[in-house]
Each structure stands twice: as C-alpha cells, then as structure tokens.
C-alpha positions as a Markdown table, in Angstrom:
| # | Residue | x | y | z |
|---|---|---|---|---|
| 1 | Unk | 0.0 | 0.0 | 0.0 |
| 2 | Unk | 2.2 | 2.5 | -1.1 |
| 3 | Unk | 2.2 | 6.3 | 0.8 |
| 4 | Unk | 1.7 | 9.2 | -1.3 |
| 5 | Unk | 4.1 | 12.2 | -0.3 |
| 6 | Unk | 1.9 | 13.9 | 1.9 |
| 7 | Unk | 1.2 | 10.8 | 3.6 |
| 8 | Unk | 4.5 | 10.3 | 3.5 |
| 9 | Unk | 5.5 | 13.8 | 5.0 |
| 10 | Unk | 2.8 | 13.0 | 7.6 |
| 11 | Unk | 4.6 | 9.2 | 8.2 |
| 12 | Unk | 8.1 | 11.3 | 9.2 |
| 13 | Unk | 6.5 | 13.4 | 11.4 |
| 14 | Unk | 4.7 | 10.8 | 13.5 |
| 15 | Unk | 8.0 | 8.5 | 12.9 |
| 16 | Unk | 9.7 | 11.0 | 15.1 |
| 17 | Unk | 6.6 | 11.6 | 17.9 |
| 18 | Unk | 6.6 | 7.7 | 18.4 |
| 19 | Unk | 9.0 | 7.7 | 21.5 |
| 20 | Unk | 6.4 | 9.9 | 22.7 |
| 21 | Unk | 3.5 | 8.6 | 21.9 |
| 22 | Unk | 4.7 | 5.9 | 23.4 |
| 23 | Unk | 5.3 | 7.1 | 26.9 |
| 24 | Unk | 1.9 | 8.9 | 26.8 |
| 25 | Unk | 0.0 | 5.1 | 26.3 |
| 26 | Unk | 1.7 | 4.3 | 29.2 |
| 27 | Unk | 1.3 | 7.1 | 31.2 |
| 28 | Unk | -2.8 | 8.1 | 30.4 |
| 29 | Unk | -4.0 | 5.0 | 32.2 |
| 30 | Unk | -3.3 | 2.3 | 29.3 |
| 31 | Unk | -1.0 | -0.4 | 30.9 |
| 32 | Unk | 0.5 | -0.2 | 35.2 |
| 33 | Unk | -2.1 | 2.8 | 35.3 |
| 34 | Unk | -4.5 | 0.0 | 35.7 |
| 35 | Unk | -7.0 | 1.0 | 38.9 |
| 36 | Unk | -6.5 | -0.8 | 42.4 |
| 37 | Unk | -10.1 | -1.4 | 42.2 |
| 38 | Unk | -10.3 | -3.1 | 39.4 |
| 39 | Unk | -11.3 | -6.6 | 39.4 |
| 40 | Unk | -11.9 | -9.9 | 36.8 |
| 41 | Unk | -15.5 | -9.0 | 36.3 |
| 42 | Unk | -15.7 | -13.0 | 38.1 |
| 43 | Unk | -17.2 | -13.0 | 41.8 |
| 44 | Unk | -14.5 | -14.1 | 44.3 |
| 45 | Unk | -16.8 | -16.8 | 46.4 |
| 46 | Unk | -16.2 | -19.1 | 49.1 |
| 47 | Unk | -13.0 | -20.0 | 51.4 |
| 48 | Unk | -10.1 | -17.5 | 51.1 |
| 49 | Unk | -6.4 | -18.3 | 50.9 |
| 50 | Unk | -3.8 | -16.9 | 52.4 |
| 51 | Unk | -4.3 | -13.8 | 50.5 |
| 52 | Unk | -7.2 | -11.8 | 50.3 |
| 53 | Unk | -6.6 | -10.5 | 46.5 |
| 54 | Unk | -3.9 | -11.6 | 43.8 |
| 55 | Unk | -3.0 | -9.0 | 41.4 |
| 56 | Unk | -2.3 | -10.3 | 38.2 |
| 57 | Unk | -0.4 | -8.8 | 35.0 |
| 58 | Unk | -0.6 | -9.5 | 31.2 |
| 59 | Unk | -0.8 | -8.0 | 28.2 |
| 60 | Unk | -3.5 | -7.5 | 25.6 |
| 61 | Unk | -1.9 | -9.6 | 23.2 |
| 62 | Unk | -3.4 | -13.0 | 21.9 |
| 63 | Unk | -0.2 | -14.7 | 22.6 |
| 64 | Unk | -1.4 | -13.9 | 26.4 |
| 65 | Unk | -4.5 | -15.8 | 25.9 |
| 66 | Unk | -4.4 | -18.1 | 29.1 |
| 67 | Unk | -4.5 | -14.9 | 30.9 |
| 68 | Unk | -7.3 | -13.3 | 28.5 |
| 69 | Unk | -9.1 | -16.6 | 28.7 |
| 70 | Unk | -8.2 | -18.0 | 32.2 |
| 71 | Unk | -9.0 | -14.4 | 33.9 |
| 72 | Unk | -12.6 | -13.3 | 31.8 |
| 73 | Unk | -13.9 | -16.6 | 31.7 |
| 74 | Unk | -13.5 | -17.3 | 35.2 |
| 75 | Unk | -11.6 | -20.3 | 35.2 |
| 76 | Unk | -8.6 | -19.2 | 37.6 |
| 77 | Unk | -10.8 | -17.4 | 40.3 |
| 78 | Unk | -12.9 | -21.0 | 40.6 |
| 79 | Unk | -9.2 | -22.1 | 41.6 |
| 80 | Unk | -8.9 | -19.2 | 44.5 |
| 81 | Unk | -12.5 | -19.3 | 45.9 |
| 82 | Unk | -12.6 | -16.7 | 47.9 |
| 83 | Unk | -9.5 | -14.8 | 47.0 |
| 84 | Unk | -10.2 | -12.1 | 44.6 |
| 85 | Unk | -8.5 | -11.3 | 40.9 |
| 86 | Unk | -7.2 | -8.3 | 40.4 |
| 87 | Unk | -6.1 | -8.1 | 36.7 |
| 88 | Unk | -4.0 | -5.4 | 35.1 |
| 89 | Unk | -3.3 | -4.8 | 31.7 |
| 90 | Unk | 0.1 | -3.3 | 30.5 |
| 91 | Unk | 2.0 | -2.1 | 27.7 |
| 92 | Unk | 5.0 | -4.7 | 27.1 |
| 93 | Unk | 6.8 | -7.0 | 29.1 |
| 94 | Unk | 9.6 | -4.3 | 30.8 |
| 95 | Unk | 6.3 | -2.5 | 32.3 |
| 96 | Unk | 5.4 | -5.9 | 34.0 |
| 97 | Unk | 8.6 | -6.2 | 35.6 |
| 98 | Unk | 8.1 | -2.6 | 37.0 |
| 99 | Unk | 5.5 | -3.8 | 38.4 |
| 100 | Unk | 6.5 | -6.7 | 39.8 |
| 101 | Unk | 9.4 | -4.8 | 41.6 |
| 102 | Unk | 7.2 | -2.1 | 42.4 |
| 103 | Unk | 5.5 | -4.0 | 44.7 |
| 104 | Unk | 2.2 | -3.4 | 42.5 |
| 105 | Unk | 1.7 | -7.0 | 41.3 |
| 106 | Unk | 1.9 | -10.5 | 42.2 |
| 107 | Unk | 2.2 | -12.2 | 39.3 |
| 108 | Unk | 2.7 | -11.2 | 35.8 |
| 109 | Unk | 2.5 | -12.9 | 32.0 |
| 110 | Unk | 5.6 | -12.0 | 30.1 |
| 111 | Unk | 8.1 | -13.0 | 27.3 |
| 112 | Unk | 11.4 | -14.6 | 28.4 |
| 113 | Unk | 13.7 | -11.4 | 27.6 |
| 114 | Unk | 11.8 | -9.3 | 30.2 |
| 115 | Unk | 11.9 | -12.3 | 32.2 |
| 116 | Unk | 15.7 | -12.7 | 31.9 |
| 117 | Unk | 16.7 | -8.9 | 32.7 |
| 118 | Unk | 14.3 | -8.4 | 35.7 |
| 119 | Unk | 16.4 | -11.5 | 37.5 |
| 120 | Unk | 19.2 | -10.5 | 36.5 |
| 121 | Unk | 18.8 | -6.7 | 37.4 |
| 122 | Unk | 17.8 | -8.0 | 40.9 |
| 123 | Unk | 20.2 | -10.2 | 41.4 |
| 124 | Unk | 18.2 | -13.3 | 41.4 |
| 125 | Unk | 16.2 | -11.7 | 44.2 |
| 126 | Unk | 12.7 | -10.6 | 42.5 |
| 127 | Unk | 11.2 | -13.0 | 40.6 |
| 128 | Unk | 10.8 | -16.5 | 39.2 |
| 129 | Unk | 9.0 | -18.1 | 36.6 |
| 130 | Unk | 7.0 | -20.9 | 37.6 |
| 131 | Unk | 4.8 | -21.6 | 34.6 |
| 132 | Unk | 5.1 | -21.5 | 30.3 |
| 133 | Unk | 1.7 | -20.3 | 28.3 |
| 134 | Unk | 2.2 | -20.0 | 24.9 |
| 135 | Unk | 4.8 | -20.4 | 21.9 |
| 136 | Unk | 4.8 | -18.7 | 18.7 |
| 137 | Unk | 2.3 | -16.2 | 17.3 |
| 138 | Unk | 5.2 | -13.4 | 16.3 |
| 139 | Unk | 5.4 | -12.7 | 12.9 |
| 140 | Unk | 7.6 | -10.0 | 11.1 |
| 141 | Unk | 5.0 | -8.8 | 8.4 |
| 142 | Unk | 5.8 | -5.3 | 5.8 |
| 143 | Unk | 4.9 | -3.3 | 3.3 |
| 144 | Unk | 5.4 | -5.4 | 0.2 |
| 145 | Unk | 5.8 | -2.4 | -1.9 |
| 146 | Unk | 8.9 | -1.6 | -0.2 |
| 147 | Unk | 10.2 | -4.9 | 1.0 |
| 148 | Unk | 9.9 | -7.8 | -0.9 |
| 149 | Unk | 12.9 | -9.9 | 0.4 |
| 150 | Unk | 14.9 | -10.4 | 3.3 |
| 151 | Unk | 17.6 | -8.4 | 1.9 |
| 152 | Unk | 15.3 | -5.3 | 1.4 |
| 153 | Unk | 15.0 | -4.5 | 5.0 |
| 154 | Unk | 18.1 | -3.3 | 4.9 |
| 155 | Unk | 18.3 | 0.5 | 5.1 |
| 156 | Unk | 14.1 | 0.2 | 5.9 |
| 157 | Unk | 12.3 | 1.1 | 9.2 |
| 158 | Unk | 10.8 | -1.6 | 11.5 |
| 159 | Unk | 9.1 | -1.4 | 14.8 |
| 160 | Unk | 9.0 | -3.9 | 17.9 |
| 161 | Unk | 7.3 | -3.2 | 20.8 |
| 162 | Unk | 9.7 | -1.8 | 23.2 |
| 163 | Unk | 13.5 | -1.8 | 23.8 |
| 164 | Unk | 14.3 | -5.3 | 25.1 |
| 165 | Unk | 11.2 | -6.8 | 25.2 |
| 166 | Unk | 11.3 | -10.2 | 23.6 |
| 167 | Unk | 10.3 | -9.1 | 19.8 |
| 168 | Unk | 13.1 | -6.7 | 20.1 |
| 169 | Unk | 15.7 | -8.9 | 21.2 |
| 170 | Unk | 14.5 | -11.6 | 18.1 |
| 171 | Unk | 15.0 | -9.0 | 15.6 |
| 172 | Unk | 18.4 | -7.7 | 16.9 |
| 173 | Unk | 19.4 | -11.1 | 16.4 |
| 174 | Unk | 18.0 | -11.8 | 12.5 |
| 175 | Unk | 19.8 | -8.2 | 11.8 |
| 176 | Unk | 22.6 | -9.6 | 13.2 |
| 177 | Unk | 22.5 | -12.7 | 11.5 |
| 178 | Unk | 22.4 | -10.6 | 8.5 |
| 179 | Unk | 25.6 | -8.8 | 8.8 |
| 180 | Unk | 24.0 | -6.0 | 9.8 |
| 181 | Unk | 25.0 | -3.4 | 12.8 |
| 182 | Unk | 22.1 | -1.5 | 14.6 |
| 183 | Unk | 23.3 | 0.1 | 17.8 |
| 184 | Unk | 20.8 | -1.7 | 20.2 |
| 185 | Unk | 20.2 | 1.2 | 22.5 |
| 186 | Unk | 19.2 | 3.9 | 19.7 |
| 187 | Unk | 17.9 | 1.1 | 17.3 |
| 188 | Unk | 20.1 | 3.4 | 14.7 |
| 189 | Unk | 22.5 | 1.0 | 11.9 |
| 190 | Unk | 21.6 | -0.5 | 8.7 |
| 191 | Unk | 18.0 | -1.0 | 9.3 |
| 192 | Unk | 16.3 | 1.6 | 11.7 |
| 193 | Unk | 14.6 | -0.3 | 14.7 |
| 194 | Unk | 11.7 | 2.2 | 16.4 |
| 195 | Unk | 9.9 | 0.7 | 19.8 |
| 196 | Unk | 6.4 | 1.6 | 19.6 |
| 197 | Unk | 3.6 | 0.6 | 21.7 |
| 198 | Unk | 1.8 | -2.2 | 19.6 |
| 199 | Unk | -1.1 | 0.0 | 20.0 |
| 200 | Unk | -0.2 | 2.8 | 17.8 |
| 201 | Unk | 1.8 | 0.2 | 15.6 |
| 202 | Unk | -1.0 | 0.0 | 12.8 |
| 203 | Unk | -1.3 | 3.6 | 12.7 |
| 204 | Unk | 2.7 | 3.9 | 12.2 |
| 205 | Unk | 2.3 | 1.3 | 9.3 |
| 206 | Unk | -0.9 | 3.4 | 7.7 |
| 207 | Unk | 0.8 | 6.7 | 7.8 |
| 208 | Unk | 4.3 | 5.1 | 6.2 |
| 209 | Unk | 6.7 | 5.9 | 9.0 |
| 210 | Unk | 7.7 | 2.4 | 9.5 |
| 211 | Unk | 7.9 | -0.5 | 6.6 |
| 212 | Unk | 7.3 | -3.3 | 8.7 |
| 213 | Unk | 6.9 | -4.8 | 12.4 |
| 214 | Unk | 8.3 | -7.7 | 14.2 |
| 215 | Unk | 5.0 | -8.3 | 16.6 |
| 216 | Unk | 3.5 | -10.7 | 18.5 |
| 217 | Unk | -0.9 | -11.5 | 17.8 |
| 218 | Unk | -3.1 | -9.8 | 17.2 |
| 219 | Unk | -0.8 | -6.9 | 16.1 |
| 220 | Unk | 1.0 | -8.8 | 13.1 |
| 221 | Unk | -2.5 | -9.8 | 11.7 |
| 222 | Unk | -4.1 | -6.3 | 12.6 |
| 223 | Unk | -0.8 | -4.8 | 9.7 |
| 224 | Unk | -2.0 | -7.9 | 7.3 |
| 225 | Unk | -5.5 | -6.6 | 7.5 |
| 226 | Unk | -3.9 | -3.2 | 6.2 |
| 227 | Unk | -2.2 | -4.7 | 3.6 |
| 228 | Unk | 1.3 | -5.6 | 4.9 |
| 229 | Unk | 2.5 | -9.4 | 3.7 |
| 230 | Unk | 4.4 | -12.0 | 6.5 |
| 231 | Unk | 7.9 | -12.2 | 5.4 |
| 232 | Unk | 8.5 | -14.7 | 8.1 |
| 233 | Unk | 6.9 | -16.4 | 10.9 |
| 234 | Unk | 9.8 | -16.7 | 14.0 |
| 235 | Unk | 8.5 | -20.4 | 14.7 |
| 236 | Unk | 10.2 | -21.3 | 11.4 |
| 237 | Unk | 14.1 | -19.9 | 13.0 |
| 238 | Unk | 13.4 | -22.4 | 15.8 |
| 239 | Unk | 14.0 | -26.2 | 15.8 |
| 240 | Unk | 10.8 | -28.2 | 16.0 |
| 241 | Unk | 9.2 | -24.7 | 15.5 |
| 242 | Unk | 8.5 | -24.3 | 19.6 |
| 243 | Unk | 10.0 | -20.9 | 21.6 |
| 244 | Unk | 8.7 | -19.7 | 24.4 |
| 245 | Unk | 6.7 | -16.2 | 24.0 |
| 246 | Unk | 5.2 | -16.0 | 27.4 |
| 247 | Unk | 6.0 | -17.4 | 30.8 |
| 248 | Unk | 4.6 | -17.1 | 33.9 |
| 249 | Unk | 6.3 | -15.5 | 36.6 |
| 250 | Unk | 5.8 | -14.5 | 40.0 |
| 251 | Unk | 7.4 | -12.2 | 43.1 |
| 252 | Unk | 9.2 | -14.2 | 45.3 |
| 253 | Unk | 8.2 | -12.9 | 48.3 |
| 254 | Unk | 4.5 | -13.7 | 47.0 |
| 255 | Unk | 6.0 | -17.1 | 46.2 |
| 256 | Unk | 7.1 | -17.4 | 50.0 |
| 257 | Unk | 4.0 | -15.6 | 51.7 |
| 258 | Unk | 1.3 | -17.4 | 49.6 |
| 259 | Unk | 2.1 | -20.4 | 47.9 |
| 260 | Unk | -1.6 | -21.8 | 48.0 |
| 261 | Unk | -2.6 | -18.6 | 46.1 |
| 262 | Unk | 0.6 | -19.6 | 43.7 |
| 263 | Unk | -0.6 | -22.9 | 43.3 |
| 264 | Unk | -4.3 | -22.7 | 43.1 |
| 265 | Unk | -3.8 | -19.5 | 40.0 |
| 266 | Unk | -1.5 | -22.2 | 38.1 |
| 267 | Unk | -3.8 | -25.1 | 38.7 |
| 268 | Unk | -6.3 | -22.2 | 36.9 |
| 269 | Unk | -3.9 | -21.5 | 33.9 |
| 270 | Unk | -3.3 | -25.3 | 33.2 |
| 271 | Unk | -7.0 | -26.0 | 33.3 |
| 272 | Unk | -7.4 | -22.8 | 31.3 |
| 273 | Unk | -4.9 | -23.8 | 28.6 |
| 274 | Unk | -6.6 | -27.5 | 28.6 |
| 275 | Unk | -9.9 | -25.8 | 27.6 |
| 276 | Unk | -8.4 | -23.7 | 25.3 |
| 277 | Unk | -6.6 | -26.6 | 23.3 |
| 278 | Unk | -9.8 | -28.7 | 23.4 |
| 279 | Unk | -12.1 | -25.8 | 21.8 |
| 280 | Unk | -10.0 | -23.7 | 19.6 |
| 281 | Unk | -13.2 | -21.7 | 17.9 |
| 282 | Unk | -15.0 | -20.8 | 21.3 |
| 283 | Unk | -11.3 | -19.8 | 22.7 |
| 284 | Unk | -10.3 | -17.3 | 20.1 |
| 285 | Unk | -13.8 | -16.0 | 20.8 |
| 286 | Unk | -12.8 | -15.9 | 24.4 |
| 287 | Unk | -10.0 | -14.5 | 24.1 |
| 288 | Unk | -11.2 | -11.7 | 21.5 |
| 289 | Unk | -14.3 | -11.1 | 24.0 |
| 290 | Unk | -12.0 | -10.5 | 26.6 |
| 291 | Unk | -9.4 | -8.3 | 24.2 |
| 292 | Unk | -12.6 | -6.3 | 23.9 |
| 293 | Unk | -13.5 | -6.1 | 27.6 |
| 294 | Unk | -9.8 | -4.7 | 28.6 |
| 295 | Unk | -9.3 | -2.4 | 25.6 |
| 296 | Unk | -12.7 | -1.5 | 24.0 |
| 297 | Unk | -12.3 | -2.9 | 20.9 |
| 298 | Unk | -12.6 | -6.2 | 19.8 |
| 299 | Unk | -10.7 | -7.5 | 16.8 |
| 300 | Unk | -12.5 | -8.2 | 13.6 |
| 301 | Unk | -13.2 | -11.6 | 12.9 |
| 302 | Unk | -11.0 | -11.9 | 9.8 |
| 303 | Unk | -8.1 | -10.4 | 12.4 |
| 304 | Unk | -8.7 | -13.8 | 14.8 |
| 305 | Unk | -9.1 | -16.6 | 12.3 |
| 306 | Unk | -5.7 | -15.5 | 10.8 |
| 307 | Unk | -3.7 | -14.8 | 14.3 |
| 308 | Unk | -5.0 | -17.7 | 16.2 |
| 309 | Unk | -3.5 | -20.9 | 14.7 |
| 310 | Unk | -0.2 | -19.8 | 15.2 |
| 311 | Unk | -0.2 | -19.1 | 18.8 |
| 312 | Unk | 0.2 | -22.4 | 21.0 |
| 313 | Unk | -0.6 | -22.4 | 24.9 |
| 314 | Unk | 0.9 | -25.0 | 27.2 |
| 315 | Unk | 2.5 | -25.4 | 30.4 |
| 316 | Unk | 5.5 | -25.7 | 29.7 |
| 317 | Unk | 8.0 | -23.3 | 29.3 |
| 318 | Unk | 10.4 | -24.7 | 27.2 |
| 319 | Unk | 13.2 | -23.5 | 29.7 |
| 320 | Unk | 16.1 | -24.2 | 26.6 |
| 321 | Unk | 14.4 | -21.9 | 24.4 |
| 322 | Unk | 15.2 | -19.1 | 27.5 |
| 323 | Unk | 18.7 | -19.5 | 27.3 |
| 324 | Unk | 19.2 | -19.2 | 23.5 |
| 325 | Unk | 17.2 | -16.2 | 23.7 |
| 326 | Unk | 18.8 | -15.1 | 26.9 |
| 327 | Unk | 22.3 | -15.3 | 24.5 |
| 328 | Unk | 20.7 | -13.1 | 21.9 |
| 329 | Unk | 20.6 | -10.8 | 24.5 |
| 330 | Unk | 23.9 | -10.7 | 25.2 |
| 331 | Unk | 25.1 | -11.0 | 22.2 |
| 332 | Unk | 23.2 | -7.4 | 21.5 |
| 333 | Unk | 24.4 | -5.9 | 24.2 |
| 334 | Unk | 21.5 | -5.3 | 26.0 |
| 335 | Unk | 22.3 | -7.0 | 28.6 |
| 336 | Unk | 25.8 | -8.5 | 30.6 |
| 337 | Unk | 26.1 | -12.6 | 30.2 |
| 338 | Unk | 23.6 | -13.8 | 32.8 |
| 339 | Unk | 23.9 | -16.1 | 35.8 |
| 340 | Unk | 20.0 | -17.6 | 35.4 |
| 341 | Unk | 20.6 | -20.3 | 37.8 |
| 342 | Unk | 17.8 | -20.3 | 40.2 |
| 343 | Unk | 15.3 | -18.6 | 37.6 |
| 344 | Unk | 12.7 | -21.4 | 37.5 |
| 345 | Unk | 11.0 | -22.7 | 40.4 |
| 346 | Unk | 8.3 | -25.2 | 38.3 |
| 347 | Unk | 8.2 | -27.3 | 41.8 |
| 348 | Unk | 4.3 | -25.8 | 42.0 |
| 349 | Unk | 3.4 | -26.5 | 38.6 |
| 350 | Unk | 5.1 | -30.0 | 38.6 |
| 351 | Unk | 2.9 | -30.9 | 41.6 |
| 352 | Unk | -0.1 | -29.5 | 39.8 |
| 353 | Unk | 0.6 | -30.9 | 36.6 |
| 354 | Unk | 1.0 | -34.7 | 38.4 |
| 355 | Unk | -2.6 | -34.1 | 40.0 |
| 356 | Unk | -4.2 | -33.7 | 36.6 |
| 357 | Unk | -2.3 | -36.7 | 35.6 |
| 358 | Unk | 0.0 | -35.0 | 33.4 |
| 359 | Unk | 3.6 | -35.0 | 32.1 |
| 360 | Unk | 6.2 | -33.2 | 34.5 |
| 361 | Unk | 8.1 | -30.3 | 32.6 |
| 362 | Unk | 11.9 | -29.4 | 32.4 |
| 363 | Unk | 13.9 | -26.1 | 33.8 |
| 364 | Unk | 16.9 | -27.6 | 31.5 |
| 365 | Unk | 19.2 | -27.2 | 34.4 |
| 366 | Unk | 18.0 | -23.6 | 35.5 |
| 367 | Unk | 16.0 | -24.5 | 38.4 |
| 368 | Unk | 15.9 | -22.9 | 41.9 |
| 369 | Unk | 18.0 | -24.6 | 44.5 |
C-alpha cells in the first residue's frame, strides 16, 4: 500500500513523535495505570487463601490468551474461591517487571527477555518463573511495496514493541545474523529499529513511518488486515518450531508468603490452557471477547481466524528456548552474560501438573536450588 508524499510527509512526522506517543499510552491510564479497584468481572466466592486478592499482569496480546481466557472466563478465580482477581493490563513486558518490583503485582504474563533482565537486574532476588503459556504467534509482516525480500530491509524502518522486550531482542538477532549493525540502545544502523507501543503500531504502518513490524498477535495480523505481507513467521528460526513467547512469573516474596494462592492461579492457567486446546473456535472467541473487555475494541473476525492458529498455549515453558534467547541478548548488548541459575521454580506446577495426571516439565538445568 504505497504512501503518497503527503502521507509520506505525515509518516516522518509521526515517525519522530513515536517515542512519545509511546510514553503517553503508558502514562494516560493504558498499561500499570490500571486501577486498584479493578477486578476480573468473576465474583471471588467461598473460602479465602492466604491472601485476600492476587493481582495479576498481562498484556493485551493473543499470545497472552491463558490470561485473557483463564481471567474473563473465570476459570482461575474457581481455583482461588474466595480470593479475589485483580487483573492489570500493560504495555510490554519491561512495564510488568516494573510492576513486579514495584510491589504493584503479584504475578505477571511476560516473554522470556523481560523475564531474563528483571532477574538479572535484581540479582536473582525478585522474581521467578513458575509456569510456560504460549509459543509462537510473532510474525515480522511489511509493506510489500517496499520490502519484498529479506535483503530489502536493509536501510528500511521496522518497529517492535519496546526496547528489550522479547520481539526486540528476536530481531536484533535476524539483523545480526544478516551482517547488519544497529546500535541496540538507539535502534540506529543498517536497518532503523523504532519501539512503539503495539497500540499505535497499525497507525505507524498506515501513515508510512515504519515498513514493517516484528509483533506478536493480534498486532501482526491487525498490519495484514492493512495490507502488509508476512515475510517470516519466528517459529520457522526455531528447531521443531517451539519458543517460548510467554512465561509465567511470579514475586518471590509472594511465592514465599502465599504459595496456595501460587498454586491454586496455576492449577487455573493449566486447566485454562486444557480448555483452550480442546475448543480452539470458542477460545479465540474468548479470548477476542476478553481483548474487547480490557481495551474496547474487539478484533475483527478476519483479524482472529488469521492470528490464532499460530499461537500455541501450554505449560511448559520450554526452559532451553530461555537461554538461547537469553544469548541473543547478550550478544546485542543489551544485557551482561547472565547467571540464570535459580530462575525457575516449576516445583508448583510439577505438583499440579501430576494431580491432573500429566507430564512433569523441564527447567533444562536452571531450576531454583
């Protein structure tokens, strides 16, 4: 869909308000502005845990959909009875961890390169991960009037979500890959990376001030529906085509003080995922319905039916896939080489998974001690 020159004028001029724009989505109530008295919309009923409310964080992304399913639908309050949901709905990944070390939220739905700096930034002390919930759903999707092969990106202007989140860090890499240098804290080099907020993404791509995006769903599909083309999928750079896109983590001292609350929310997010496997067309309902209930708008139809079959949920967090991407991270300088020793703790989910007669999953060596 090629820009005219005004367009093309305007696309410049919102290309350099998109740092901006950014902070403002974050900052006008969209994302860890979320209210303290908001809740699932699910009556809390019958015997409390050990904590009165739960505070839970995820994005409004469809690759988050055991949290847009599990939380809407009610499936993880049945699990906490009495103890109340109190959902909020952020920006990217890096605003969870905020959170989290805020002391605003309890546990939080995020992709493993927020997951990685957070622990590392606290020195192992703030967080672990104690559950996976979904693999692939990212695409990297452009203008195919501007970019028709890999090659053509070069020199082009693509967005991710936000400096270091985990799209970021999976682009850095394919640039890299490439032969290409981009200065990872500017996004400046051979191709021009701009963090936007996935909300104002599709406008970005109408206007022409970025060619392309590497996003998770439903923000890939919502650039299809305006006439951008998938150059790749990122489940076809992966062996076997499985990565971990979101895990599941929590604050430790949560972890400590409430471990039935712990256990009982992932006892809701495996039964949640279980539904969500066994009726794919009522869950991508589900999970649209519930896009619709935390941001206003639900996504067309066409938008769902495209996004959906890509995204997989499951339990497991496919702890190997962590420290490849956890290497790309390095490797871009955004972060120092880890020590993720200790980020895991999938002893609650383990013990949840064995109750509901299911397979035990991995940490690949990372566990806690």
């Amino acid at each position: 869909m090629p820009a005219s020159r005004t367009s093309l004028r305007r696309g410049l001029a919102a290309a350099a308000a998109l740092p901006l724009l950014a902070v403002a989505a974050t900052a006008c109530g969209y994302g860890s502005q979320a209210k303290d008295d908001r809740t699932s919309g699910v009556a809390a009923v019958g015997r409390k845990l050990s904590a009165d409310t739960v505070r839970i964080g995820y994005l409004p992304n469809l690759t988050h959909a055991t949290a847009l399913v599990g939380v809407r639908q009610g499936l993880i309050q049945r699990e906490l009875g009495g103890t109340a949901i109190k959902p909020q709905v952020l920006n990217a990944g890096p605003s969870v961890i905020e959170a989290l070390n805020g002391g605003s939220l309890d546990i939080g739905f995020i992709g493993p390169s927020p997951a990685v700096n957070g622990y590392v930034k606290s020195q192992g002390r703030n967080l672990r991960i104690i559950s996976g919930s979904a693999s692939g759903g990212v695409k990297f999707v452009v203008d195919p009037d501007r970019i028709k092969t890999p090659d053509d990106v070069r020199g082009k202007r693509i967005a991710t979500p936000q400096k270091g989140n985990t799209q970021d860090v999976a682009f850095l890499n394919w640039i890299a890959e490439k032969g290409w240098k981009v200065d990872a804290e500017s996004g400046r080099g051979d191709v021009s990376v701009v963090r936007a907020n996935a909300r104002i993404t599709p406008d970005a791509y109408r206007s022409g001030s970025v060619d392309g995006a590497w996003v998770p769903e439903p923000t890939a599909s919502k650039l299809v529906s305006e006439g951008a083309k998938v150059l790749l999928e990122e489940s076809a750079l992966w062996p076997g085509g499985k990565f971990v896109i979101t895990n599941v983590v929590v604050s430790q001292s949560f972890l400590k003080e409430h471990p039935d609350v712990v256990e009982a929310v992932l006892r809701g997010t495996v039964r949640t995922n279980a539904w969500i496997n066994a009726n794919p067309e009522k869950a991508g309902a589900a999970a649209n319905a519930a896009l619709k209930a935390e941001t206003g708008g639900e996504l067309p139809p066409e938008v769902v039916d495209r996004a959906w079959p890509g995204i997989r949920v499951m339990d497991d967090p496919l702890a190997a896939t962590l420290r490849t991407q956890s290497e790309w991270a390095v490797r871009a300088g955004l972060v120092d080489e880890p020590d993720l020793g200790g980020i895991y703790d999938l002893t609650p989910l383990n013990k949840v998974l064995r109750a509901e007669g299911r397979p035990q999953v991995s940490d690949a060596g990372l566990g806690s001690p």
